[in-house]
Structures are given as structure tokens and as C-alpha cells.
DOSE-197756 format. One record per atom (N, C-alpha, C, O): x, y, z. Coordinates in steps of 0.1 Angstrom, whole numbers, padded with zeros to 4 digits, always signed. Layout:
N
XYZ
...
! end
This chain:
122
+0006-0044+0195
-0001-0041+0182
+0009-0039+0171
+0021-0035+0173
+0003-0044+0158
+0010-0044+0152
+0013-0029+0141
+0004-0024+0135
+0027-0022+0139
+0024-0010+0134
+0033-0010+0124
+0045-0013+0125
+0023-0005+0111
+0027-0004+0095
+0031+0011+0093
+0022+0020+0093
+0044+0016+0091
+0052+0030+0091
+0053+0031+0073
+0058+0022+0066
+0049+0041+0069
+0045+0044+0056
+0058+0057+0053
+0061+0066+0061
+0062+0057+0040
+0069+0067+0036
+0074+0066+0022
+0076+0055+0017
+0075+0080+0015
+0079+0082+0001
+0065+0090-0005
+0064+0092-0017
+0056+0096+0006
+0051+0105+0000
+0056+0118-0004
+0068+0121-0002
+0047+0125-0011
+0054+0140-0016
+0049+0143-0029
+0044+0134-0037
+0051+0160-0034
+0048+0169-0042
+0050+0161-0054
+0062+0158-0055
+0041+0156-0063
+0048+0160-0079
+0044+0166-0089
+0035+0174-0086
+0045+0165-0099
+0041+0171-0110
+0035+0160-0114
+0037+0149-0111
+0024+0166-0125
+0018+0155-0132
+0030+0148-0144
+0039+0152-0151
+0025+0137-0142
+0035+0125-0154
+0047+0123-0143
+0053+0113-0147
+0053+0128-0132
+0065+0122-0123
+0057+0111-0116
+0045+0108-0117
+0069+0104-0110
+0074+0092-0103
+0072+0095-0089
+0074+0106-0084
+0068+0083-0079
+0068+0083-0065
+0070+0069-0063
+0065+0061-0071
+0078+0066-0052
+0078+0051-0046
+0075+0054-0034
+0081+0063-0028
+0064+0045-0028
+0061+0046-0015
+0067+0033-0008
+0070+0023-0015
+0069+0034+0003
+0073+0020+0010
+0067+0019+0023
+0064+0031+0027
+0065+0008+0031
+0057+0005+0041
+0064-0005+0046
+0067-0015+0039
+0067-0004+0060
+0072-0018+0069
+0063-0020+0078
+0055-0012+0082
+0064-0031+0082
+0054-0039+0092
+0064-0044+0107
+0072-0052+0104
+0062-0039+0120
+0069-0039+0127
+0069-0050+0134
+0058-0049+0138
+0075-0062+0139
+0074-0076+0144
+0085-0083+0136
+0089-0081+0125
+0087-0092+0147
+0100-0105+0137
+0089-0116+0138
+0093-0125+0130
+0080-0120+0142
+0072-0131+0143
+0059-0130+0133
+0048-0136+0136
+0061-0121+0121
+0047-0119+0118
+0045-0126+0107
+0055-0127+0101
+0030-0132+0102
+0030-0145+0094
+0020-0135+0079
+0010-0140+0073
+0022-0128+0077
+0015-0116+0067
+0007-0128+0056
+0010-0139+0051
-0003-0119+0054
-0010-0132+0039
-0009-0116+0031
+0001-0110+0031
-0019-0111+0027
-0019-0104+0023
-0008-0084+0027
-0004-0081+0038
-0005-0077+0017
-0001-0064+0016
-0006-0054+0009
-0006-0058-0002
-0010-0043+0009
-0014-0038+0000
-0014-0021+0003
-0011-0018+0014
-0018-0013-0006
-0021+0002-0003
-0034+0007-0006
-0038+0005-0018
-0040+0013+0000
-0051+0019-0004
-0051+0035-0007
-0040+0040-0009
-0060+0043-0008
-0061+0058-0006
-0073+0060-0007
-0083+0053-0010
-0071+0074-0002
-0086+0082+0000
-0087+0094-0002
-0080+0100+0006
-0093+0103-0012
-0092+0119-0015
-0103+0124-0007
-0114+0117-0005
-0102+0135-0003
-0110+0141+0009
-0127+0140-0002
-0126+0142-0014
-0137+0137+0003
-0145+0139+0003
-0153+0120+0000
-0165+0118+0000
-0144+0107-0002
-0144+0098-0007
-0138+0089+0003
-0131+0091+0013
-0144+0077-0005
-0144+0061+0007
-0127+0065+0003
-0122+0074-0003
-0122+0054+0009
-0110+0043+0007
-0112+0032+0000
-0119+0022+0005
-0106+0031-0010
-0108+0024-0020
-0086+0014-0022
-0074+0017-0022
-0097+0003-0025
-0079-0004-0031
-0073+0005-0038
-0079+0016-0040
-0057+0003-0042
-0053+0004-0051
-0045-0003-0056
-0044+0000-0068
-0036-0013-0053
-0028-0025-0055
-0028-0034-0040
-0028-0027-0030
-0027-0048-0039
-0026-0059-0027
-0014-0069-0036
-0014-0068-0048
-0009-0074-0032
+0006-0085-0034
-0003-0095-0020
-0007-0091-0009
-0002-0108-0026
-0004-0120-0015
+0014-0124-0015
+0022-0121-0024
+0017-0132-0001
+0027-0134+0001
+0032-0143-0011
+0044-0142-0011
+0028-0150-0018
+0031-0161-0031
+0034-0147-0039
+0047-0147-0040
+0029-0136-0045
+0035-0131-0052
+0024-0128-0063
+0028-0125-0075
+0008-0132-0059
+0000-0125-0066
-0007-0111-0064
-0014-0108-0055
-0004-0103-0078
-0011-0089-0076
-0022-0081-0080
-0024-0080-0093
-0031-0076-0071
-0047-0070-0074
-0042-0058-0081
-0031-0055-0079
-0048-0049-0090
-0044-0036-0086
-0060-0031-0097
-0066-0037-0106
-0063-0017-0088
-0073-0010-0092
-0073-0006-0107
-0063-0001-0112
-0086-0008-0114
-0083-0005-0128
-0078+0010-0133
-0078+0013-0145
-0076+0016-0125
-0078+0032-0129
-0059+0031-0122
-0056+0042-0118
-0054+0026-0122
-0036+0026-0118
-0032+0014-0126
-0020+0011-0125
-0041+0004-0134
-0030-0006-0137
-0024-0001-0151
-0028+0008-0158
-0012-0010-0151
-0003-0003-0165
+0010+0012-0153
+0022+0015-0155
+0002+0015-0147
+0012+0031-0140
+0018+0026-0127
+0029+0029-0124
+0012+0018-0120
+0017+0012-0110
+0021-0004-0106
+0016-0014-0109
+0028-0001-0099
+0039-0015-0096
+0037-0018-0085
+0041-0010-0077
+0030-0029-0078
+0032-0030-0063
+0043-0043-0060
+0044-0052-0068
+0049-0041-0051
+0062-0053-0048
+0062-0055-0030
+0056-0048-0022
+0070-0068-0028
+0072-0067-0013
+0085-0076-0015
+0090-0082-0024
+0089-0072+0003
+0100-0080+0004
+0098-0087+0020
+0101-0082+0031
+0091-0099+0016
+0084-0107+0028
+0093-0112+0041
+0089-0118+0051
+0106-0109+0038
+0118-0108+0049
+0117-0098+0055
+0119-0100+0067
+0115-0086+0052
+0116-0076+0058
+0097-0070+0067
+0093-0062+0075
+0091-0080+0058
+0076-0072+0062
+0073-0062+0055
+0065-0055+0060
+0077-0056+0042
+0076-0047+0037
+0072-0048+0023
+0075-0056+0014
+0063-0035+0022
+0059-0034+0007
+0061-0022+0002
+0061-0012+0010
+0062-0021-0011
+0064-0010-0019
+0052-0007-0030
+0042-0014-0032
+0053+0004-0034
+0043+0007-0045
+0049+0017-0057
+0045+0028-0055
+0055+0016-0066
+0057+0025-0073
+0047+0034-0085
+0040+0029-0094
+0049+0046-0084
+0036+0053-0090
+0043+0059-0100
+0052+0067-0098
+0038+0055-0114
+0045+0062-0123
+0033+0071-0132
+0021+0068-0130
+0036+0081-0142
+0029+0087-0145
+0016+0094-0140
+0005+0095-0145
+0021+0097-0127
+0012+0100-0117
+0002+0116-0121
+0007+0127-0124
-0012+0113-0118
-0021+0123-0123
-0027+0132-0115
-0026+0129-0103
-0035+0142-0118
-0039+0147-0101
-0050+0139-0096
-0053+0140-0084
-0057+0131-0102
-0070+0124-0094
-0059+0110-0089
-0065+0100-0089
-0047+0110-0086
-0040+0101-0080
-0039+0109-0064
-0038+0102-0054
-0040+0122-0063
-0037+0130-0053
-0048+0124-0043
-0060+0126-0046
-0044+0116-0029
-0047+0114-0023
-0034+0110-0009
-0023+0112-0010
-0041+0101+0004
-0036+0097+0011
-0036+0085+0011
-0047+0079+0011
-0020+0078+0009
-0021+0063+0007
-0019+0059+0019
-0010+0065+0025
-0028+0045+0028
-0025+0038+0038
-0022+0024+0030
-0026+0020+0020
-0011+0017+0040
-0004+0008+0037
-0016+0000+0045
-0025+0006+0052
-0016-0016+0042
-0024-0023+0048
-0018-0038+0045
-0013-0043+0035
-0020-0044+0058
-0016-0057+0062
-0027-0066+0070
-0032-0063+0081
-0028-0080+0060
-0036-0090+0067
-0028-0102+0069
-0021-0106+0060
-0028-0108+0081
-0024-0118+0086
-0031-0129+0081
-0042-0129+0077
-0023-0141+0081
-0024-0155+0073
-0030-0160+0088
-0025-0161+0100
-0045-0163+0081
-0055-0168+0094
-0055-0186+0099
-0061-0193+0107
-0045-0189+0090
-0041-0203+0096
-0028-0202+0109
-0024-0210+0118
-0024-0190+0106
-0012-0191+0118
-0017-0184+0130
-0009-0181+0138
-0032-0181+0133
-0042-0171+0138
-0053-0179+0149
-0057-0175+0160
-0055-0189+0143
-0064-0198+0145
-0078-0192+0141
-0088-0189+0148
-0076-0191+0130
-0086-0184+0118
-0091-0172+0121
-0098-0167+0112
-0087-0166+0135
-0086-0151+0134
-0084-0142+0128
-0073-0144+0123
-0090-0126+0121
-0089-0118+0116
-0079-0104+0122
-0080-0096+0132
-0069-0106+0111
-0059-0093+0120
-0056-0085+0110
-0048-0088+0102
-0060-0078+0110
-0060-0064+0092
-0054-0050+0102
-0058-0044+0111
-0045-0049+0096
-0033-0037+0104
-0031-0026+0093
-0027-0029+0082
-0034-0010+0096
-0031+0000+0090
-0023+0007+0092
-0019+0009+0104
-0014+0015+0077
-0003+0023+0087
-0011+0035+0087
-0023+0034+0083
-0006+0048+0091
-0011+0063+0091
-0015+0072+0080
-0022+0082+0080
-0005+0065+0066
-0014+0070+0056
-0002+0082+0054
+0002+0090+0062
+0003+0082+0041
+0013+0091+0035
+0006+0100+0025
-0003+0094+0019
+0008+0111+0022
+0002+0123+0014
+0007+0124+0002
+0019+0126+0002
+0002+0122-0010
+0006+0121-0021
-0007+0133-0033
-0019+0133-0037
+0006+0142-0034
+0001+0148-0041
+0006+0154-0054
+0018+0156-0057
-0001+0156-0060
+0002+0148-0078
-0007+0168-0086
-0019+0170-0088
+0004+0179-0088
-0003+0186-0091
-0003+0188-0107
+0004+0180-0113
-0009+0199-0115
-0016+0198-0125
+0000+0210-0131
+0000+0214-0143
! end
């Protein structure tokens, strides 16, 4: 199985900085998509930025302009940087990875990491 290890959560103040990062563990892995999600207790999981391996990026309207998502497709890894961070940013971000379904044989393989704590107080 494939496992996504998440880190760079933590305390901040409102208007500070966080960079999260996420690796994906395998030397054989063919990734299409990257991305982070979150979830504040009482609410779905919702996007918040995806990077496809070419280097195009989604990101939720309520973070664009504050955040940055990047990867480094050698490593299996993606980043997220969170700038001007607010408290309705306070949640748990899970890293998330989909596999390129041509190297699959059109199989579906969507991999989560455990989800880092990010909290953003007032």
C-alpha cells in the first residue's frame, strides 16, 4: 500500500505562514494527480489545492491568491504553502494522491496521508 506522510502542521497566529509537505512512499509510482484537502470538525472534506504532474493547479476559491501548491515529481512529493492564514483555515489537512490510470490499466488508486493539524488562531 501506498503511504502519503504529511508534515509542517502547527499553531499560528492569524496573518502567519505554514508550509506543509507530503511524500508519497514507492520508487515505482506513476502519480497523475497531488493535492491537499481539509476538514474542520463538524464538515465534509473539501479540496483545497491539486497540482497534476504537467504542472497544472486547482485551488479552492476561498485560499486562492494565500496559497501556493507545488510538487517535486522526483521525490513523490508535494507542498502547500499557506500564507496569511485565518482561523476558518483551522482544520486538518490530508495530503492526497491519484495514480495515472494509463500506467494502471485504467484502474483507480487515490491514496491518503493521515492528515496534519493546522491551526490558525484569532
Amino acid at each position: 500500500q501506498v503511504q502519503l506522510v504529511e508534515s509542517g502542521g502547527g499553531l499560528v497566529q492569524a496573518g502567519g505562514s505554514l508550509r506543509l509537505s507530503c511524500a508519497a512512499s514507492g520508487s515505482n509510482l506513476n502519480i497523475d494527480v497531488m493535492g491537499w484537502y481539509r476538514q474542520a470538525p463538524g464538515k465534509q472534506r473539501d479540496l483545497v489545492a491539486s497540482i497534476t504532474r504537467r504542472g497544472t493547479t486547482n485551488y479552492a476559491n476561498s485560499v486562492k491568491g494565500r496559497f501556493t501548491i507545488s510538487r517535486d515529481s522526483a521525490r513523490n512529493a508535494v507542498y502547500l504553502q499557506m500564507d496569511s492564514l485565518a482561523p476558518d483555515d483551522t482544520a486538518v489537512y490530508f495530503c492526497n494522491a491519484v495514480l495515472d490510470r494509463s500506467y494502471y490499466f485504467g484502474r483507480s488508486y487515490n491514496y491518503w496521508g493521515q492528515g496534519t493539524q493546522v491551526t490558525v488562531s484569532s
